[in-house]
N, C-alpha and C positions, 0 to 999 in steps of 0.2 A: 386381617389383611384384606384388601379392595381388591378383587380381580375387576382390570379393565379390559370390556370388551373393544376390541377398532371400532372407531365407527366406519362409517363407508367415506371415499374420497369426493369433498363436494368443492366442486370444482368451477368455480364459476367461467362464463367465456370470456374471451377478450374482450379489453375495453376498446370502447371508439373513438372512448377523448381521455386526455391525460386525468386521473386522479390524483390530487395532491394529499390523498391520506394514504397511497400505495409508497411503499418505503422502497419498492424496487422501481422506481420512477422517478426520474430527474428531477421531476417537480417538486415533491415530496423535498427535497433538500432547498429550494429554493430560499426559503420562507426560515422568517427568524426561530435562531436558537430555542429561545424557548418554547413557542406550537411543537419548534420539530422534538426535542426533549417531551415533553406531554404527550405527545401523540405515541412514541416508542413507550412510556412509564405505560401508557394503556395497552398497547403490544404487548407488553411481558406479561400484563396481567392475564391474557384472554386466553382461550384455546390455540393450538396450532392453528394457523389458518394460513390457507393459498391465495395467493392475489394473484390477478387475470394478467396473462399480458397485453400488447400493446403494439403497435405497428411500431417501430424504434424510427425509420425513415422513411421508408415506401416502398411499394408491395415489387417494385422492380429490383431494389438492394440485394437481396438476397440474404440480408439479417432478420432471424424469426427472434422474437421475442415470446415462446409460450406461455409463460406466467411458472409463479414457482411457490414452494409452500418456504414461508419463512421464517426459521427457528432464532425466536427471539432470547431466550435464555440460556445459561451456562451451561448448565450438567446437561441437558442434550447438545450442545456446540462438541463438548469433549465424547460424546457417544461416537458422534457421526465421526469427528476427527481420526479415531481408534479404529473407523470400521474400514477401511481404506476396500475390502473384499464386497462390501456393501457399497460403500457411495463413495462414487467414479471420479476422478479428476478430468479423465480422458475427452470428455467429452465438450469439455469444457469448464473455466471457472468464471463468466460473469454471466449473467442470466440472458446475452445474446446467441444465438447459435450462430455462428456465423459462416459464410461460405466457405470453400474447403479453399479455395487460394490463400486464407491468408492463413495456413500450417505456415506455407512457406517461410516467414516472418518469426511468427505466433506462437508455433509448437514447442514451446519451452519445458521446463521440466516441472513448472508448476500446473503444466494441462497434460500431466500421464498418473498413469499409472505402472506398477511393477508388472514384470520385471525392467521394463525398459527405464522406467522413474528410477530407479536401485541404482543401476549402472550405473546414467549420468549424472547423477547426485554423488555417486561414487568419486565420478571423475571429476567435476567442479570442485568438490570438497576440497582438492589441495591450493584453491586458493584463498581459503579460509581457515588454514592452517595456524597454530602459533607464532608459528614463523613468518608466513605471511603477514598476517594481522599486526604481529612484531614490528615490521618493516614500514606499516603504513599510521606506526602510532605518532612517530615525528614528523608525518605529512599531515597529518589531523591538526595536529598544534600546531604546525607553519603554516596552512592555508588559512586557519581559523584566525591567526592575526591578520595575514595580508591582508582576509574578507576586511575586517575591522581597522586597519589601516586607511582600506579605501572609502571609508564613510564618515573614521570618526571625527573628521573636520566639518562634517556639514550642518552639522546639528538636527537633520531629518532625514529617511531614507524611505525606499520603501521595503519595509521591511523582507519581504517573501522575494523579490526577485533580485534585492541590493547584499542580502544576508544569507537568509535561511537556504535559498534556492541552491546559492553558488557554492557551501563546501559538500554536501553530498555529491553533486555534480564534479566537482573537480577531483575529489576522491574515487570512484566509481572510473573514473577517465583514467589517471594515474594508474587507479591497479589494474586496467586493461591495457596500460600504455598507449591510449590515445593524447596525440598533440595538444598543447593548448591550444593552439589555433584554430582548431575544430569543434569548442567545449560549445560554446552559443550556437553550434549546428547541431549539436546533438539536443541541449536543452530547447532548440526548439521541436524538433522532430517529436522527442520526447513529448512538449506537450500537446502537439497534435493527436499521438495516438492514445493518450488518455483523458484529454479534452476534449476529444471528437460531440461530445455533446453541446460544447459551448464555443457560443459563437464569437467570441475572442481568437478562439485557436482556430475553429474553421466557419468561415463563414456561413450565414443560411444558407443562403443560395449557392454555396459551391458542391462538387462533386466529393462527398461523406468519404463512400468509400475509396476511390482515386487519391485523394488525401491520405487516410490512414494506409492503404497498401503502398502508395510513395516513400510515404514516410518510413517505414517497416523497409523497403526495398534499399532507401539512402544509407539504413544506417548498417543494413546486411554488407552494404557494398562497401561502406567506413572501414567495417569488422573485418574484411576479408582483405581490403588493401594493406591492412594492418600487421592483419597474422601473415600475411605472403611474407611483408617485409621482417619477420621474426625467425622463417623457417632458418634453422641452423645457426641460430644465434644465441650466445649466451647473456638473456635479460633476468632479472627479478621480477618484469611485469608479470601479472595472470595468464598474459596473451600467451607469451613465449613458453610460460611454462606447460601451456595445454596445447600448443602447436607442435611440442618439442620433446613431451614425456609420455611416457604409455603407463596405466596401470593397467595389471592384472592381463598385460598382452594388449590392450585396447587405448583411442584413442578418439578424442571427438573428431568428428569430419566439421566440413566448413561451415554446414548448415547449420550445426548441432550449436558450435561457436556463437556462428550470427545469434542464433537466435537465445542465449544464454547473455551474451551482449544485450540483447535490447530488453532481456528481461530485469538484467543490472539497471540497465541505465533509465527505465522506465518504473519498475517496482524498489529497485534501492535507491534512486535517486528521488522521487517522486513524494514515496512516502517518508520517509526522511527531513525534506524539505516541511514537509506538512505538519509533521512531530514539532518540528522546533517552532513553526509558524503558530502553530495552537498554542505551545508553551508559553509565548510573547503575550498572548490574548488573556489567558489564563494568569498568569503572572500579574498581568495590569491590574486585570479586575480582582484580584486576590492579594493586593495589598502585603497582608499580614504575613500569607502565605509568604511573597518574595522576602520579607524578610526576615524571615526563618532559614531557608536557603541561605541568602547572603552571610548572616553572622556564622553561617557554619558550613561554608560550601562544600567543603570535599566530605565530610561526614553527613551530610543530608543527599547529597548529590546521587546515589545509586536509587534512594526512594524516590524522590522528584524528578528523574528521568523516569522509571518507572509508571506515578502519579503522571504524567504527561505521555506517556506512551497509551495508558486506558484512558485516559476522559478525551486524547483526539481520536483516536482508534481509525491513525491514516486510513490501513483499505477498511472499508467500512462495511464489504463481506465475502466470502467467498462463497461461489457455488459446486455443488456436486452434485453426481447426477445417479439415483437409486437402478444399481443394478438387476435387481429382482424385488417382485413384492416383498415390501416389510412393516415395520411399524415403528413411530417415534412416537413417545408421549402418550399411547392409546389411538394414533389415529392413525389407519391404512396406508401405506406410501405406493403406489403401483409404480411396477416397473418402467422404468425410462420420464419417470416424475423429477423435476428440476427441486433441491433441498439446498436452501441460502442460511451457511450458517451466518447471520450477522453478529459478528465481532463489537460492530458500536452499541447496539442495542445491549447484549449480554454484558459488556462490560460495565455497565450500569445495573445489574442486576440484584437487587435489593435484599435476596438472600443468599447471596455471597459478598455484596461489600457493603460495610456500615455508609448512611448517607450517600449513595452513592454520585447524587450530582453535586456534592462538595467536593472539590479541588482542595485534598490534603495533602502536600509533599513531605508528609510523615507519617503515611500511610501505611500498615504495616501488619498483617500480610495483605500481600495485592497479588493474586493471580489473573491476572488479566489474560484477554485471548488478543492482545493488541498485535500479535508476533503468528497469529495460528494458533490452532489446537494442539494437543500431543499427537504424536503419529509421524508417520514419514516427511510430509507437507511440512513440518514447523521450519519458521523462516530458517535459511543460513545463513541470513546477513544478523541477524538481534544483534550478537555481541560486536558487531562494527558502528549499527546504527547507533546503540548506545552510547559507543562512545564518543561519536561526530555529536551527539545531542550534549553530552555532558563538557564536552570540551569548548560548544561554540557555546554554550551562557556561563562557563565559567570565565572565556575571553569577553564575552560582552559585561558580564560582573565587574570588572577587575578594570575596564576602560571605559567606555560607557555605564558606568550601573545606574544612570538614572534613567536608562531608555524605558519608553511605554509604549503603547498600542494608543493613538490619536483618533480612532474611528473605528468603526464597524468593521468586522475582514470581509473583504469583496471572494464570495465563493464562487467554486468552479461546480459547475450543473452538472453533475455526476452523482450515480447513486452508485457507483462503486468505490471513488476515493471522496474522502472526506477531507476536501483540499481549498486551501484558500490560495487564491489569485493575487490577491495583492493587497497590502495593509500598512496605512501609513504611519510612521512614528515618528518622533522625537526625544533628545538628547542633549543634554551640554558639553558641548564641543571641546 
């Protein structure tokens, strides 16, 4: 047996200009598929290493970017994920720190820790219930036609804001019981505060953070017009059910709501949208693949949503932050050190999946960390997402099945979600 000694934390400083081989850098995603693919297969291969950070917007913002060490492979992803008493949610989960105004918004239950993470996971919990879930499976498969309704005459779409975008959004709405009339206020909002890097959603030159804390503010205020109009009311929404019930003697307050709200309709709807948009991508260029799927759809269909949830691996990492000196891998962690586990990278990880940048939809086993590690943090939405994934290319199979991917997917400049903006297709009408 090897005993590893740590070695010591080398640390380099911040950069002064963007590096496009830093994977926690916007840039770093810019650039086609395959550099970015190459560039992580050398990732996985190296030692632990920390990349520097970076001014994110200007030294007046109040967003620090300190750099962070980033765990490119599996079996340390699930370490960290385990170690919930080690490495902190609290603190934050993207490798921004950002000012203390936007808890207001922000504070969700994916940035705590226990015991307060406990409770409101506790309390969220019941609306991803059987019964719930139960309730929203024949909204699944009524939106999923509408969506497909209102395209399949045109013979082209765009796929990610015509398709993909709108049934996770309309479901996420539904089980909060927000209006329809309000869903394209929320799907914008939405992509302000996780397109804040690109400047589709907010302009260069407009004001970064007054954007993203707007945005956060609108949809608190959505949330709260919402639930007022719920108090004493007997609904099925999620809203009613958490304005209206106590577990264990407790209850979310308004804040607590809002901000479970925008973590639905920001991280369920978002990455979801982005599942199915990769799937289109993947599919086109895999041929063979799609039709494997097609001749057997409901029998291939749990692997292939699977096989599509790791090769896009929507958020594309999470961060955590080392409570006290420790060690990954042989190499020193010092306390209050930023630890990125990346999900996209490891799920590519060559000693746990056979070929791992083949796109097989009969792939079989596939533990992917496309959902989280194990640990408190693994998503509560997986079994929903799944099925908004399997449900909308089963209605795209069955009425369009000849649709394809017509171009390159136009990405969102984020090294957090691994998101495509918009991507054009084609169809026989």
């Amino acid at each position: 047996m090897t005993v590893v000694t740590p070695g010591p934390s080398t640390k380099p400083p911040p950069a002064d200009k963007a590096d496009p081989r830093n994977p926690i850098h916007n840039v770093f995603w810019r650039r086609h598929r395959d550099e970015v693919e190459e560039d992580l297969t050398r990732l996985r291969s190296e030692p632990l290493t920390f990349f520097p950070g970076f001014q994110f917007v200007d030294e007046l913002s109040g967003i620090k970017t300190p750099g962070a060490w980033v765990v490119p492979r599996h079996a340390p992803i699930l370490e960290v994920s385990r170690k919930p008493q080690i490495y902190s949610s609290a603190r934050g989960v993207t490798i921004n720190d950002f000012p203390p105004e936007f808890n207001e918004y922000f504070n969700s239950i994916i940035a705590m820790d226990d015991p307060r993470h406990a409770r409101l996971r506790r309390l969220v919990s019941a609306g991803f219930t059987p019964r719930m879930l139960a309730r929203l499976e024949d909204s699944v498969q009524d939106q999923a036609r509408l969506i497909v309704d209102e395209v399949c005459e045109r013979g082209e779409c765009d796929f990610v804001t015509d398709v993909a975008a709108r049934l996770p959004l309309r479901i996420v709405c539904d089980l909060m019981g927000i209006p329809a009339s309000h869903h394209d206020f929320v799907f914008d909002q939405s992509n302000i505060i996780l397109g804040a890097a690109d400047e589709e959603y907010v302009p260069e030159f407009g004001d970064l953070i007054t954007a993203i804390l707007t945005a956060g503010e609108s949809l608190s205020q959505l949330m709260d017009d919402v639930a007022e109009s719920k108090v004493g009311v007997e609904s099925e929404d999620l809203t009613s059910l958490l304005v209206n019930a106590e577990v264990d003697g407790e209850r979310l307050t308004r804040a607590e709501l809002a901000s479970f709200f925008i973590l639905l309709v920001v991280a369920g709807n978002e990455t979801t949208r982005n599942a199915i948009s990769w799937g289109l991508v993947y599919l086109t260029d895999n041929p063979g693949q799609r039709s494997i799927w097609a001749e057997d759809f409901e029998g291939v269909a749990h692997s292939a949503v699977e096989e599509i949830v790791r090769i896009a691996s929507p958020v594309t990492y999470m961060r955590r932050t080392a409570l006290c000196d420790t060690e990954l891998e042989g190499v020193k962690i010092d306390e209050g050190d930023q630890v990125v586990m990346h999900y996209l990278c490891a799920n590519r990880d060559e000693t746990v999946f056979d070929d791992p940048l083949t796109f097989d939809v009969l792939r079989d086993p596939n533990s992917h960390v496309g959902y989280g590690g194990p640990g408190p943090h693994y998503c509560l939405g997986a079994h929903l997402a799944r099925r908004e994934i399997k449900v909308m290319f089963r209605e795209l199979f069955t009425r369009i099945g000849d649709i394809e991917a017509t171009g390159e997917p136009e990405l969102l400049s984020s090294a957090f979600i691994h998101g495509i903006k918009h991507l054009p297709a084609q169809f026989t009408p």
